[in-house]
C-alpha positions as CSV (number, residue, x, y, z in Angstrom):
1,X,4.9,-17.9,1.6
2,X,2.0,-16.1,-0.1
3,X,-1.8,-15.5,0.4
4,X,-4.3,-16.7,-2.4
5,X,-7.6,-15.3,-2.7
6,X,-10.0,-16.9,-5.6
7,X,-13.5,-15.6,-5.0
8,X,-16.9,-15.4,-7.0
9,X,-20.1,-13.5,-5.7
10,X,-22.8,-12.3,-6.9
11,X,-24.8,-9.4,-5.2
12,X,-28.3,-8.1,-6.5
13,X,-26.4,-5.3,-7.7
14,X,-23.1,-6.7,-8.2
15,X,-21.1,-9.7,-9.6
16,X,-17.5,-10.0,-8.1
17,X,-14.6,-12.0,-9.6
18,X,-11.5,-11.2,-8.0
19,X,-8.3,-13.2,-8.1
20,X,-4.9,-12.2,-6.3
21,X,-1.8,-13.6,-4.9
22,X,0.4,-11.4,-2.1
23,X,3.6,-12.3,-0.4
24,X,3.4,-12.9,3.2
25,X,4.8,-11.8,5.6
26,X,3.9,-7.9,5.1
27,X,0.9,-5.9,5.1
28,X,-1.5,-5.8,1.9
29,X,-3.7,-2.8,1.9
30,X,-7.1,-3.5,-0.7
31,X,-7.6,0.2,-2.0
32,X,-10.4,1.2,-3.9
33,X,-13.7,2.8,-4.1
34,X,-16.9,2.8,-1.6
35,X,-18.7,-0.7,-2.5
36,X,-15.9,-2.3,-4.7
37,X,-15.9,-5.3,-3.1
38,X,-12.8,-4.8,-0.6
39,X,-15.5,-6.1,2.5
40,X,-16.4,-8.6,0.9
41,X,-13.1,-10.2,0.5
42,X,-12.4,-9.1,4.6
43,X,-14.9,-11.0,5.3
44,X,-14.6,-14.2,3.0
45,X,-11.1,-14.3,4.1
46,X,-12.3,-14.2,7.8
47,X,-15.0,-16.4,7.2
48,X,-17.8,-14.8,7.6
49,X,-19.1,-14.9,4.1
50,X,-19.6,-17.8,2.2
51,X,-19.0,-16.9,-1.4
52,X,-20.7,-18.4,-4.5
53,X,-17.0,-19.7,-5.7
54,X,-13.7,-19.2,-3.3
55,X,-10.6,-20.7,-2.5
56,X,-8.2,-18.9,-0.1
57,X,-5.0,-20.0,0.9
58,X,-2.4,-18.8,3.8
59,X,1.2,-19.9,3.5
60,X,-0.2,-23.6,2.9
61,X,-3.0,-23.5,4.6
62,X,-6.6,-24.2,2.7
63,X,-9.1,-21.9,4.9
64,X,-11.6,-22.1,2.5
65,X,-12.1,-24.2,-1.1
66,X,-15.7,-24.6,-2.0
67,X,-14.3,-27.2,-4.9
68,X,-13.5,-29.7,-2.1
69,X,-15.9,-28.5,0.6
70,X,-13.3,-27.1,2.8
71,X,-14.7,-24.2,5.0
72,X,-12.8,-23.2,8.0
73,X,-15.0,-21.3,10.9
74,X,-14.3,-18.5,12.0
75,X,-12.7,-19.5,15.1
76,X,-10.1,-21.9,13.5
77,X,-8.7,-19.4,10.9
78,X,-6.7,-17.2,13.3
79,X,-7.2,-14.0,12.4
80,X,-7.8,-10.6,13.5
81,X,-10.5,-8.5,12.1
82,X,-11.4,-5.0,12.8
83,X,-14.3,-4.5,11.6
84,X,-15.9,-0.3,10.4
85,X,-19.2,-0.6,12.0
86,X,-19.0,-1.1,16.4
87,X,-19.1,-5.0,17.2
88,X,-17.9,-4.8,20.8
89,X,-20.8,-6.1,23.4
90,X,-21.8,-2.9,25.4
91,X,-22.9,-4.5,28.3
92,X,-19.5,-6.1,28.8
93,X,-16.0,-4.6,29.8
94,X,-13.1,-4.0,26.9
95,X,-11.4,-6.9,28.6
96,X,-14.5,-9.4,29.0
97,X,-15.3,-8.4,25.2
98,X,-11.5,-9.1,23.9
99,X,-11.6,-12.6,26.1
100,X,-14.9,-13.6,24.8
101,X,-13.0,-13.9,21.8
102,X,-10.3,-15.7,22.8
103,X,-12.2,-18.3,24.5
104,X,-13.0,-19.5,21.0
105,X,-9.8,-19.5,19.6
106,X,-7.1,-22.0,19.7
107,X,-4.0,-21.2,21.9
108,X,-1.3,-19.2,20.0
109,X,2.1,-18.3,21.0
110,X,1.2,-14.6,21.5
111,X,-0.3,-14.5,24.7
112,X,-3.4,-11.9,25.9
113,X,-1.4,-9.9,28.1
114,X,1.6,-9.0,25.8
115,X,-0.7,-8.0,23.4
116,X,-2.3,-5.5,25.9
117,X,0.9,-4.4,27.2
118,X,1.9,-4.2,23.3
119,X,-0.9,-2.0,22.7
120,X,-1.0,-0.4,26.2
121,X,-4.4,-0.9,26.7
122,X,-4.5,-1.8,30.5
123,X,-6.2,0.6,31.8
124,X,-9.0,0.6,28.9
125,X,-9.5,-3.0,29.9
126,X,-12.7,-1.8,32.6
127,X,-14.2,0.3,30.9
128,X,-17.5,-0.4,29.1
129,X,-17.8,0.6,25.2
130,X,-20.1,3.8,25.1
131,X,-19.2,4.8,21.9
132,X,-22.1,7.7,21.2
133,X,-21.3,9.8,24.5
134,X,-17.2,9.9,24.4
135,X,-16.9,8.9,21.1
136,X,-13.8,6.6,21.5
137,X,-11.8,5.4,18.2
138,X,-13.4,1.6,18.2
139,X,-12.6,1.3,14.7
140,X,-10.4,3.2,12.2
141,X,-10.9,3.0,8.8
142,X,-9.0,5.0,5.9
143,X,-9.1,5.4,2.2
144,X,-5.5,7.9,2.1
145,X,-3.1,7.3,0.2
146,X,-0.4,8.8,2.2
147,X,-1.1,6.5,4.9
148,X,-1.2,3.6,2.3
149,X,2.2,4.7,1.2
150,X,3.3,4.4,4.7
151,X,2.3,0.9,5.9
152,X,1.5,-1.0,2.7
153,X,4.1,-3.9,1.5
154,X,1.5,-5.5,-1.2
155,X,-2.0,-3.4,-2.5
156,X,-4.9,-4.5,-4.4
157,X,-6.8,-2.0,-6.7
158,X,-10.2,-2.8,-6.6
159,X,-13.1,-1.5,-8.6
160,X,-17.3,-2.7,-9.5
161,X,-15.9,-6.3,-8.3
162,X,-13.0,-6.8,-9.9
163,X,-9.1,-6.5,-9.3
164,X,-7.4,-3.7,-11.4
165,X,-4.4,-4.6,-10.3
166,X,-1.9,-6.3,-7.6
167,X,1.5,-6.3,-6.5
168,X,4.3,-4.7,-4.5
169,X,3.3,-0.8,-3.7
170,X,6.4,0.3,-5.6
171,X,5.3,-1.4,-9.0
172,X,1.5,-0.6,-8.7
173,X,2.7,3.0,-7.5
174,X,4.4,3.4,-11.0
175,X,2.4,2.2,-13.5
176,X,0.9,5.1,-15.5
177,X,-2.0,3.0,-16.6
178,X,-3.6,2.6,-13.4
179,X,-5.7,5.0,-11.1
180,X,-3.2,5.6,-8.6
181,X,-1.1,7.4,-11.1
182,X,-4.0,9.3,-12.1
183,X,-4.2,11.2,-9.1
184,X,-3.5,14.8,-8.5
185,X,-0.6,13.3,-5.8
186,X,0.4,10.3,-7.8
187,X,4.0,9.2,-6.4
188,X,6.6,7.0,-7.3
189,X,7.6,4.6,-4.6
190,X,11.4,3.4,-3.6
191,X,12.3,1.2,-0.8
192,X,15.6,2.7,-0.1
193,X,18.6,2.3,2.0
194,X,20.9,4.9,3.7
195,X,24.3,5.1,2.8
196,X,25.7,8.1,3.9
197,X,25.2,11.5,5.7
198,X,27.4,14.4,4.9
199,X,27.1,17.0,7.5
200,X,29.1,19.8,5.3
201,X,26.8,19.6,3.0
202,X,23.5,18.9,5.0
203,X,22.5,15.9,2.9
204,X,21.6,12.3,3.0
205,X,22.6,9.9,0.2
206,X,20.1,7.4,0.3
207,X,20.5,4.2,-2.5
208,X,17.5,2.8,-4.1
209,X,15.6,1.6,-7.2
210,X,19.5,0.5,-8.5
211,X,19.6,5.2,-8.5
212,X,21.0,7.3,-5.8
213,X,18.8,10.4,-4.6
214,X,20.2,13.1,-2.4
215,X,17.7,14.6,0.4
216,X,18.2,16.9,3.0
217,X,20.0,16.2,5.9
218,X,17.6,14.0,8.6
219,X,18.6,11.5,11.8
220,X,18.4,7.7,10.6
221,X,21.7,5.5,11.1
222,X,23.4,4.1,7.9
223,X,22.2,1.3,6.3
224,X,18.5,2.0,8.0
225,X,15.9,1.5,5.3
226,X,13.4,3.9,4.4
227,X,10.9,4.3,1.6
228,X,11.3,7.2,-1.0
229,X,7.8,8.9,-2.1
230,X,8.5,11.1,-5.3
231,X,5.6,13.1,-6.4
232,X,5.0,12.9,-10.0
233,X,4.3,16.7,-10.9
234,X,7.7,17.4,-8.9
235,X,9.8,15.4,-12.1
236,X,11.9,16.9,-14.6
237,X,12.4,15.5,-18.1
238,X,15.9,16.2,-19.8
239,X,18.0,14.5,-22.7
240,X,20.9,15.8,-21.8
241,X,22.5,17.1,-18.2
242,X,22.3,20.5,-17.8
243,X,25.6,22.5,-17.7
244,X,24.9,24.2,-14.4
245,X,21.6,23.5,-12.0
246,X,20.7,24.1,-8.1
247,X,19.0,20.0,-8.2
248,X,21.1,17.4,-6.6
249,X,19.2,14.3,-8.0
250,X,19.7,13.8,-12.2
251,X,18.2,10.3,-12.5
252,X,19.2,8.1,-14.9
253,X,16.1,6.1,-16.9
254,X,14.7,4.8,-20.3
255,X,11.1,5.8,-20.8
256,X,8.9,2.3,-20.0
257,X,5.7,3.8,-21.3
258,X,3.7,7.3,-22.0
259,X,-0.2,7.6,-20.5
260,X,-2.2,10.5,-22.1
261,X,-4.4,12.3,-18.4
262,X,-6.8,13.8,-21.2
263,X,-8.5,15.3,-17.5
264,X,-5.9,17.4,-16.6
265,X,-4.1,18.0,-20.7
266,X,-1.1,16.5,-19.6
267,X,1.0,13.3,-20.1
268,X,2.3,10.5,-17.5
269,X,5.5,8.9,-18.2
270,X,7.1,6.0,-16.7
271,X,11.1,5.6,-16.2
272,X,12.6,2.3,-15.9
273,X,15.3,2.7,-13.4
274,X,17.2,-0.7,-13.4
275,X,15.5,-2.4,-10.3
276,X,12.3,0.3,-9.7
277,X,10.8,3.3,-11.9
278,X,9.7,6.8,-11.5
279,X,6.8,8.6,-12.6
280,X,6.6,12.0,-14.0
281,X,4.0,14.6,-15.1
282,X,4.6,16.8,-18.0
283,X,2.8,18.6,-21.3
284,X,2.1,16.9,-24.4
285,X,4.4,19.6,-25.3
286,X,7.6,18.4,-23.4
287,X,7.1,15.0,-25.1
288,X,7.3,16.0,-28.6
289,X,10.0,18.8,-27.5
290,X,12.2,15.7,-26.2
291,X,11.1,13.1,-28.7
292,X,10.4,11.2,-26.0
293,X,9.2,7.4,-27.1
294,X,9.1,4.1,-25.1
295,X,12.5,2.8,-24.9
296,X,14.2,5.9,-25.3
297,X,17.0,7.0,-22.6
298,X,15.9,9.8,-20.3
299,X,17.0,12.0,-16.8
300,X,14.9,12.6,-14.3
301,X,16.0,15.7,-12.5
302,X,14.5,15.9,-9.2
303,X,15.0,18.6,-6.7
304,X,16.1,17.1,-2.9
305,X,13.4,19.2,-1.0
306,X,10.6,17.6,-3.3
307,X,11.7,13.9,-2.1
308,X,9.6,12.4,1.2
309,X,11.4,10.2,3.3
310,X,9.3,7.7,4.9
311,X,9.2,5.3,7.3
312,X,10.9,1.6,6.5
């Protein structure tokens, strides 16, 4: 079960090549600069571009292959699209504008009422759209990490047309080569499992990334999954366990590869744990202090405060 996007365009200003593949189901964030292209493959995928070049496919099914002259409308691709500029009809009601919608489409399992008690939207559903006096949230569109963090299964890095990168938020969240983890609050990524809260001590065992981090006591029942954000600056490098130490996290690793950040004079270094990684920030200094080389075993020490615990 995947989706498959293939698409060439080109823009007076522009030429886009993109190519991806994402599991389904889960939710794939496209994350990049203003005018990257991550519209443009919204809207391909909804069908409401024609590209130069495209072929996208859902779990099967060929919505569009310019090859073979297969182009889906709108209406037959069954999707959702919220789009960042107002498209509601102001001189009808919320309701009249979400059913003029679904006149169009073919019937689904999910009927229009569950959705609006889903959404709890009833008593929206009269109102008329007047989006410049009360301002109402029509559309919300962000470009923050953190929230990326929090919802994204799958994310696509795109820049000036083309795709960076793609894959699982965990493996695109760790790889010092790309821009994520040449942020100020670059952050490993762990999908994590919890396996045990010990009240005497006030702390949470959580089990992830084939590691096992400690964090401060919170409410979650065992075995609940979570996701682990580690912030990269908040990572310390050792070759050896220290005798005596206030952190309750010393993190087995090997060193998977070093990233000079000439911007900020210091070095990015990814550890391999065996079914995840880490990412820490340190001086050029602390490398050649630790002869640290790709390949080479490492620790992570990491401090339990410093360890966000997000949603599953």
């Amino acid at each position: 079960m995947s989706l498959s996007v293939l698409l060439r365009h080109r823009f007076p200003a522009l030429q886009m090549d993109m190519a991806f593949t994402a599991p389904t189901p889960g939710v794939t964030v496209l994350f990049g600069p203003s005018g990257a292209g991550k519209s443009t493959i919204v809207s391909a995928a909804a069908g409401l571009l024609r590209p130069d070049m495209c072929r996208i496919v859902v779990d099967g099914q060929v919505l569009a292959d310019t090859a073979s002259g297969v182009w889906l409308p709108p209406e037959r691709r069954r999707m959702g699209l919220v789009f960042q500029d107002a498209r509601l009809f102001p001189h009808m009601s919320v309701g009249t504008n979400l059913r003029f919608g679904l006149r169009r489409a073919a019937r689904g399992r999910v009927q229009f009422d569950e959705v609006v008690e889903l959404l709890g939207i009833g008593a929206l559903l009269a109102r008329r759209p007047l989006k410049t006096a009360l301002q109402l949230p029509i559309l919300y569109v962000t470009h923050a990490l953190d929230e990326v963090t929090q919802i994204a299964d799958s994310i696509v890095l795109v820049e000036a047309g083309r795709v960076v990168a793609s894959g699982t938020l965990s493996e695109i969240a760790a790889r010092t080569d790309l821009p994520l983890a040449q942020r100020d609050d670059a952050a490993a990524l762990l999908l994590c499992r919890v396996a045990e809260h010990d009240g005497r001590r006030q702390l949470s065992r959580l089990e992830g990334g084939g590691a096992t981090f400690w964090v401060p006591l919170f409410d979650a029942p065992i075995d609940a999954e979570c996701r682990l954000r580690i912030p990269a600056r908040e990572v310390i490098l050792a070759g050896k366990p220290p005798d005596a130490i206030s952190l309750h996290n010393i993190v087995p690793g090997a060193v998977r590869r070093i990233t000079g950040d000439t911007a900020r004079r210091s070095v990015l270094v990814e550890i391999a744990l065996p079914h995840g990684a880490l990412i820490a920030r340190v001086t050029p200094d602390a490398i050649a202090r630790l002869a640290l080389a790709p390949g080479n075993p490492v620790l992570a020490l990491i401090k339990s405060t410093s360890i966000e615990v997000l949603g599953g």
